[in-house]
N, CA, C and O atoms as a GROMACS GRO file, in nm:
protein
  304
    1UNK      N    1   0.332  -0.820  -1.868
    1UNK     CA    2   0.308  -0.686  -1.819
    1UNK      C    3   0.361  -0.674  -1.676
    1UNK      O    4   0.334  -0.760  -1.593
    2UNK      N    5   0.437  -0.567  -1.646
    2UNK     CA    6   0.503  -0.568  -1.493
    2UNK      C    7   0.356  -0.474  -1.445
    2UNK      O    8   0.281  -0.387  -1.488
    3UNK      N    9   0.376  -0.556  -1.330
    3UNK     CA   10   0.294  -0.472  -1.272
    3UNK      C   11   0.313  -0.405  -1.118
    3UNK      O   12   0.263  -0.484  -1.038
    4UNK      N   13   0.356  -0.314  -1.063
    4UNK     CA   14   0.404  -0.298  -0.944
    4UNK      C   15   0.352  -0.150  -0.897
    4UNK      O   16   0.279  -0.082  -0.969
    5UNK      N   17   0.391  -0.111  -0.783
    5UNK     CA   18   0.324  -0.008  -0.710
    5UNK      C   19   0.413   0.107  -0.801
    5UNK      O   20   0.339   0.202  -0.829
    6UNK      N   21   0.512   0.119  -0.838
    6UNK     CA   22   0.560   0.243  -0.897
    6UNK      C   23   0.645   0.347  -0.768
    6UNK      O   24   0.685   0.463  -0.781
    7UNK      N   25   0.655   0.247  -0.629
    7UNK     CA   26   0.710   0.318  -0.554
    7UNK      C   27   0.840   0.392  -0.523
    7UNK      O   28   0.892   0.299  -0.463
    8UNK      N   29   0.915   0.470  -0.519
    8UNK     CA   30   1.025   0.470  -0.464
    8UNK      C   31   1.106   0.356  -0.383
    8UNK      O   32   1.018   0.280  -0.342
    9UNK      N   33   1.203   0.319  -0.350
    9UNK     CA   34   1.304   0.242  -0.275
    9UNK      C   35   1.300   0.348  -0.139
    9UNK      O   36   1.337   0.466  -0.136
   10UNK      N   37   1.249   0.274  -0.042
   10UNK     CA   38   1.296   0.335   0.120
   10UNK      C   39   1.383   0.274   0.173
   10UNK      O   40   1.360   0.154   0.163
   11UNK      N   41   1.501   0.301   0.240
   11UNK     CA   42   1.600   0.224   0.300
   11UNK      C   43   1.541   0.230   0.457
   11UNK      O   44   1.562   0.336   0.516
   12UNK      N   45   1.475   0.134   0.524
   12UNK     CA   46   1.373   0.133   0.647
   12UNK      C   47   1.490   0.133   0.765
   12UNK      O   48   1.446   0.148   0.879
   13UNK      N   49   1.641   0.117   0.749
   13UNK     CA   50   1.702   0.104   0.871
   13UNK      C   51   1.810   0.190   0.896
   13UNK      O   52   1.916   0.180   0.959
   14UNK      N   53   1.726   0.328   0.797
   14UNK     CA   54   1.810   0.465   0.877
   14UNK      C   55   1.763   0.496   1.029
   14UNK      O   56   1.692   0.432   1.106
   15UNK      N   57   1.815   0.590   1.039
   15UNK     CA   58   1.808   0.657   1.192
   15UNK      C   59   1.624   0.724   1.233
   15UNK      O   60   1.575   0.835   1.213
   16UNK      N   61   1.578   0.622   1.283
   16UNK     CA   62   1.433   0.670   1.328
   16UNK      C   63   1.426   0.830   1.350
   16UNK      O   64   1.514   0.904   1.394
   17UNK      N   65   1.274   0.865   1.299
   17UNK     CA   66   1.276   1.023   1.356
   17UNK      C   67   1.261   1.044   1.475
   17UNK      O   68   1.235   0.947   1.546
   18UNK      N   69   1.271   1.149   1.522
   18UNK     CA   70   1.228   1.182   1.628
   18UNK      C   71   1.096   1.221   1.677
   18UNK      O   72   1.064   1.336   1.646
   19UNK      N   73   1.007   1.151   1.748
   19UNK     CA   74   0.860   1.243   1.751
   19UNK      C   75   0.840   1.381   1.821
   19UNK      O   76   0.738   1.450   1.827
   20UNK      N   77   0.982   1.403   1.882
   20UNK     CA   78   0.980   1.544   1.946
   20UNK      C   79   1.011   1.606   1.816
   20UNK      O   80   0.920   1.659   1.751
   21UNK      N   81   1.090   1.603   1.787
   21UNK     CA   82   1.101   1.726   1.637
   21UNK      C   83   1.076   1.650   1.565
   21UNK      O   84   1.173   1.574   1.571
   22UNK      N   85   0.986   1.597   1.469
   22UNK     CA   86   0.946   1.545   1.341
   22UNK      C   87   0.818   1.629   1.314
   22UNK      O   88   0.728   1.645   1.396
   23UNK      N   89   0.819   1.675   1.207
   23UNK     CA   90   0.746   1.758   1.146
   23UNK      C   91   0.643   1.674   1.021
   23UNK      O   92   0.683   1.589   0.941
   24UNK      N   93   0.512   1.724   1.033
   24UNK     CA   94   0.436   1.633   0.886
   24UNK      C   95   0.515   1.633   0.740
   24UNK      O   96   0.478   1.570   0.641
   25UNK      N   97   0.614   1.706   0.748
   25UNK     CA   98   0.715   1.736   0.607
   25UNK      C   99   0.756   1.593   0.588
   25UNK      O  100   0.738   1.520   0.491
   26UNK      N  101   0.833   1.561   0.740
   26UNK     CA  102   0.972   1.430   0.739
   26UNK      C  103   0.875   1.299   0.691
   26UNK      O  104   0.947   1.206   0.658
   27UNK      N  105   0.742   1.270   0.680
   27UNK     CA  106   0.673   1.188   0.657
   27UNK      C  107   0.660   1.169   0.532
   27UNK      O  108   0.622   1.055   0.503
   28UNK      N  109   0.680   1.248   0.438
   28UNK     CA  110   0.620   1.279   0.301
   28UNK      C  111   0.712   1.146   0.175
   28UNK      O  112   0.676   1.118   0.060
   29UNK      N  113   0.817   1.097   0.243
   29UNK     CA  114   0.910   1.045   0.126
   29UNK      C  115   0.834   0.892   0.170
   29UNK      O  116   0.872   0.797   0.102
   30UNK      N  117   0.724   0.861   0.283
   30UNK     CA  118   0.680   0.742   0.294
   30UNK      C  119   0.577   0.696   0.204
   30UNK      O  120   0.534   0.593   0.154
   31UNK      N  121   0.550   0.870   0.207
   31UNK     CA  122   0.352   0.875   0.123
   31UNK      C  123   0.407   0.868  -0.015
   31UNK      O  124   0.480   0.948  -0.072
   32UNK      N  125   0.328   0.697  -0.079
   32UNK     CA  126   0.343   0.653  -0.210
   32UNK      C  127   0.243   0.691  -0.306
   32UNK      O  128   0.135   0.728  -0.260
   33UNK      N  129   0.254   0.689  -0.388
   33UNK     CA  130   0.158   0.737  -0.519
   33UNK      C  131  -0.003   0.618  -0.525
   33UNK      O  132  -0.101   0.666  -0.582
   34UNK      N  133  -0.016   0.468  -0.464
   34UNK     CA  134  -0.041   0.370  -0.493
   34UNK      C  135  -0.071   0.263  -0.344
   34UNK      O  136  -0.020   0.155  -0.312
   35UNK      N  137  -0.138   0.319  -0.302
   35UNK     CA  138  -0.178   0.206  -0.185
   35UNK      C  139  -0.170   0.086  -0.183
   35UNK      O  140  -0.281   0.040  -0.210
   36UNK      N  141  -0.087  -0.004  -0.163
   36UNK     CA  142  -0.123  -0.192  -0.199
   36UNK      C  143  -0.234  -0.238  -0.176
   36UNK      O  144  -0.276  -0.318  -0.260
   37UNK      N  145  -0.316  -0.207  -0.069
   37UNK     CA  146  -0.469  -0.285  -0.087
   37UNK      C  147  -0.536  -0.228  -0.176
   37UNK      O  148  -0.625  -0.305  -0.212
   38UNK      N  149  -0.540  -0.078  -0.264
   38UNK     CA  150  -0.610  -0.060  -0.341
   38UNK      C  151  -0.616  -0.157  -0.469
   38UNK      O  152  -0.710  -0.210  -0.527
   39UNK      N  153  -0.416  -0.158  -0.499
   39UNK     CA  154  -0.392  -0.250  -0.609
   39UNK      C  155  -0.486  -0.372  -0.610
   39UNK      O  156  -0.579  -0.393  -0.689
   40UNK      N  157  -0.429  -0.476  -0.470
   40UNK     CA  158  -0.458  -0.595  -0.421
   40UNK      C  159  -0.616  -0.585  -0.497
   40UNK      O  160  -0.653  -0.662  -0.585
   41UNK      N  161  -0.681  -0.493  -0.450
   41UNK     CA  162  -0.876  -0.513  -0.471
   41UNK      C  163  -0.868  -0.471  -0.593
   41UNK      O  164  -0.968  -0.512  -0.653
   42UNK      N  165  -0.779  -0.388  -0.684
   42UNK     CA  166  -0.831  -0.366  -0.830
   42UNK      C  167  -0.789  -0.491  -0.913
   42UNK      O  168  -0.837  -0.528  -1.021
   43UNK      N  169  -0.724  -0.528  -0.865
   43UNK     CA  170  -0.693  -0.700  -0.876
   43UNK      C  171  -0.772  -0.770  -0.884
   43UNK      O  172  -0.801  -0.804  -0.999
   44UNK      N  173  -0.852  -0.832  -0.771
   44UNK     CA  174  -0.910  -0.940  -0.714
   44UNK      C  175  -1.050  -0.853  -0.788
   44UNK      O  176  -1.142  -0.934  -0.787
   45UNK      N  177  -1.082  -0.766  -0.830
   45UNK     CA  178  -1.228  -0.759  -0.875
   45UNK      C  179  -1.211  -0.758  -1.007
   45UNK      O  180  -1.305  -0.747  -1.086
   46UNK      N  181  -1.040  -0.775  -1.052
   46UNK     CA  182  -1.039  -0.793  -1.254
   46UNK      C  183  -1.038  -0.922  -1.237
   46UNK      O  184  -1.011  -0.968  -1.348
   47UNK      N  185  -1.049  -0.998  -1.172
   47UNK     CA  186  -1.027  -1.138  -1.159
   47UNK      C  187  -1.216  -1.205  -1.127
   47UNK      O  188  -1.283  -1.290  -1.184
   48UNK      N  189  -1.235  -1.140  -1.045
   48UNK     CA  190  -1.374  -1.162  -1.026
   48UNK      C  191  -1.474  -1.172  -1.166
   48UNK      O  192  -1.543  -1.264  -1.208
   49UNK      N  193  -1.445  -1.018  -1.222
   49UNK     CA  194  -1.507  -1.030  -1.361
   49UNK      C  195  -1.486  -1.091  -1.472
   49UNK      O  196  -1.561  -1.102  -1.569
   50UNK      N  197  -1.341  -1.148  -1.447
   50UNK     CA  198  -1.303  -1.278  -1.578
   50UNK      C  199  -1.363  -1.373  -1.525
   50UNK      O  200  -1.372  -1.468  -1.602
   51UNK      N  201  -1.408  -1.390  -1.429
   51UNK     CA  202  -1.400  -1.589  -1.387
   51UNK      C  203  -1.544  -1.531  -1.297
   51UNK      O  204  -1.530  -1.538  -1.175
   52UNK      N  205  -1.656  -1.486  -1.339
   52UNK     CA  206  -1.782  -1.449  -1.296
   52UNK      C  207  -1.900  -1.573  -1.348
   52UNK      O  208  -1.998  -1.611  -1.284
   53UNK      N  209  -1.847  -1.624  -1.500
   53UNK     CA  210  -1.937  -1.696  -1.533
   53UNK      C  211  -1.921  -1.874  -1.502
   53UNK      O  212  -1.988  -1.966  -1.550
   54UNK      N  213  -1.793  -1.879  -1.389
   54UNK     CA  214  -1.780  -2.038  -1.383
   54UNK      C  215  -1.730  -1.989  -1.208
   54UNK      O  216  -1.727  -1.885  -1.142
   55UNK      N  217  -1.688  -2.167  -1.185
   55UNK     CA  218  -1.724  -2.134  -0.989
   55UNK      C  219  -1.552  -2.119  -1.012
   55UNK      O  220  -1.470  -2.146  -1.100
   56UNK      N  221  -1.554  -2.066  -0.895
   56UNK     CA  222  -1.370  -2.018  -0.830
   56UNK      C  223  -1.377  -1.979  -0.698
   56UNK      O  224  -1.482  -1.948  -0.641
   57UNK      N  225  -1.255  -1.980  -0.643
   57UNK     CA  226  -1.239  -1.975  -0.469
   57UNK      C  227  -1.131  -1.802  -0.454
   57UNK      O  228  -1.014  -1.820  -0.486
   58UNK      N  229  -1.154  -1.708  -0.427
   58UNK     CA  230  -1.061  -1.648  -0.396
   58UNK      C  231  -1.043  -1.577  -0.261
   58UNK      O  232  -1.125  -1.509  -0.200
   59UNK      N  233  -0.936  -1.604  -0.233
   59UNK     CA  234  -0.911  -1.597  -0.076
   59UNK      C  235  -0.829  -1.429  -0.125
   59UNK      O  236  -0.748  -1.410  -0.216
   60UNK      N  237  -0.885  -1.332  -0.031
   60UNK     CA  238  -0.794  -1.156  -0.053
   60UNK      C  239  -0.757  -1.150   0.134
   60UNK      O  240  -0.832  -1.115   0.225
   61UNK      N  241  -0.658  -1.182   0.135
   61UNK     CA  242  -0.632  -1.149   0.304
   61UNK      C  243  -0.500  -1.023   0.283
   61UNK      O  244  -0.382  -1.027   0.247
   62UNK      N  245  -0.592  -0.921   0.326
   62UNK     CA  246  -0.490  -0.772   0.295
   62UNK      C  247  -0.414  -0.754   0.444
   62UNK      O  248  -0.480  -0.755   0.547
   63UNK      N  249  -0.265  -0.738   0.443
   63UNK     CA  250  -0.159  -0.690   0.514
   63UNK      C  251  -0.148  -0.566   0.510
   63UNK      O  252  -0.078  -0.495   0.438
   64UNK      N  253  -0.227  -0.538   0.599
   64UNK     CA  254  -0.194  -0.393   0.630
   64UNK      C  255  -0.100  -0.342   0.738
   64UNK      O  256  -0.079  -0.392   0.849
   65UNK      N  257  -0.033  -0.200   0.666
   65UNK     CA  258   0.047  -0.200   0.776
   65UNK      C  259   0.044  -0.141   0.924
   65UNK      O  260  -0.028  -0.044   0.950
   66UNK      N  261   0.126  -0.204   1.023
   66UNK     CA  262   0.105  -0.154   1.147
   66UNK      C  263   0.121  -0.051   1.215
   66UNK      O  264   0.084  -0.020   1.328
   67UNK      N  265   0.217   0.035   1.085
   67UNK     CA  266   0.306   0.178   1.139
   67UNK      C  267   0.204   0.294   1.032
   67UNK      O  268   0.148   0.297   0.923
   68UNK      N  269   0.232   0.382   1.158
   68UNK     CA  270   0.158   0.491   1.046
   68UNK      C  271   0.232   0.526   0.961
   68UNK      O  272   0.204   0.500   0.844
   69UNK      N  273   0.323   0.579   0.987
   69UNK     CA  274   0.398   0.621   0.784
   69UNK      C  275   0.386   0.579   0.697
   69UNK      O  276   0.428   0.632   0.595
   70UNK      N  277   0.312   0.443   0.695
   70UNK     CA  278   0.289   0.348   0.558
   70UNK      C  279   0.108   0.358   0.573
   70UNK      O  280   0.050   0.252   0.593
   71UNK      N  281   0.030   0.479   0.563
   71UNK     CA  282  -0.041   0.499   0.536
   71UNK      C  283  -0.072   0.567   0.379
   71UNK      O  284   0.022   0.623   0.324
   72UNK      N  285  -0.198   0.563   0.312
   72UNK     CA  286  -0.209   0.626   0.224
   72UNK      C  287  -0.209   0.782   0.244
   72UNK      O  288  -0.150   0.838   0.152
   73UNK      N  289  -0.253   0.855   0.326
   73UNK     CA  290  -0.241   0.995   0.368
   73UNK      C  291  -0.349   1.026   0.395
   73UNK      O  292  -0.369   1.124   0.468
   74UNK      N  293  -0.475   0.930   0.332
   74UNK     CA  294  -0.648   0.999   0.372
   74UNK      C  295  -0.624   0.995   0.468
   74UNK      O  296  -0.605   1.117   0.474
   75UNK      N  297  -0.607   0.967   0.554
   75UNK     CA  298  -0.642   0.935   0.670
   75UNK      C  299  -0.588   1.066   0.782
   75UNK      O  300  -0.650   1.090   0.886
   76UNK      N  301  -0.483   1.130   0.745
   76UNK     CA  302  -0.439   1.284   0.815
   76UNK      C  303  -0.514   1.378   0.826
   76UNK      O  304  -0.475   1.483   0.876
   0.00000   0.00000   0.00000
């Protein structure tokens, strides 16, 4: 089963916007359908519930990102 965010391809080393004219529009091709830490935790808790009845170690260290455009959008 593939399993992946379903994102678009961003090419990250076009020409930065401008924050003098950048508008909440120019942001919109960042905002993905699929948050990775949501994935990451719908993950790690299907994993939790297979392997609930014997011992296991799972380490979830989420990378989040440092730039706002790679936000989910709640947050606007």
């Amino acid at each position: 089963m593939k399993d992946d965010l379903g994102q678009p391809y961003i090419y990250v080393h076009k020409k930065a916007l401008d924050p003098k004219t950048a508008t909440p529009a120019d942001f919109d091709a960042f905002k993905g359908k699929v948050y990775a830490p949501e994935k990451m935790t719908e993950k790690a808790i299907g994993f939790i519930d297979k392997n609930k009845d014997k011992p296991f170690f799972l380490y979830l260290a989420y990378t989040l990102p440092s730039r706002f455009f790679a936000s989910s959008g709640r947050m606007d």
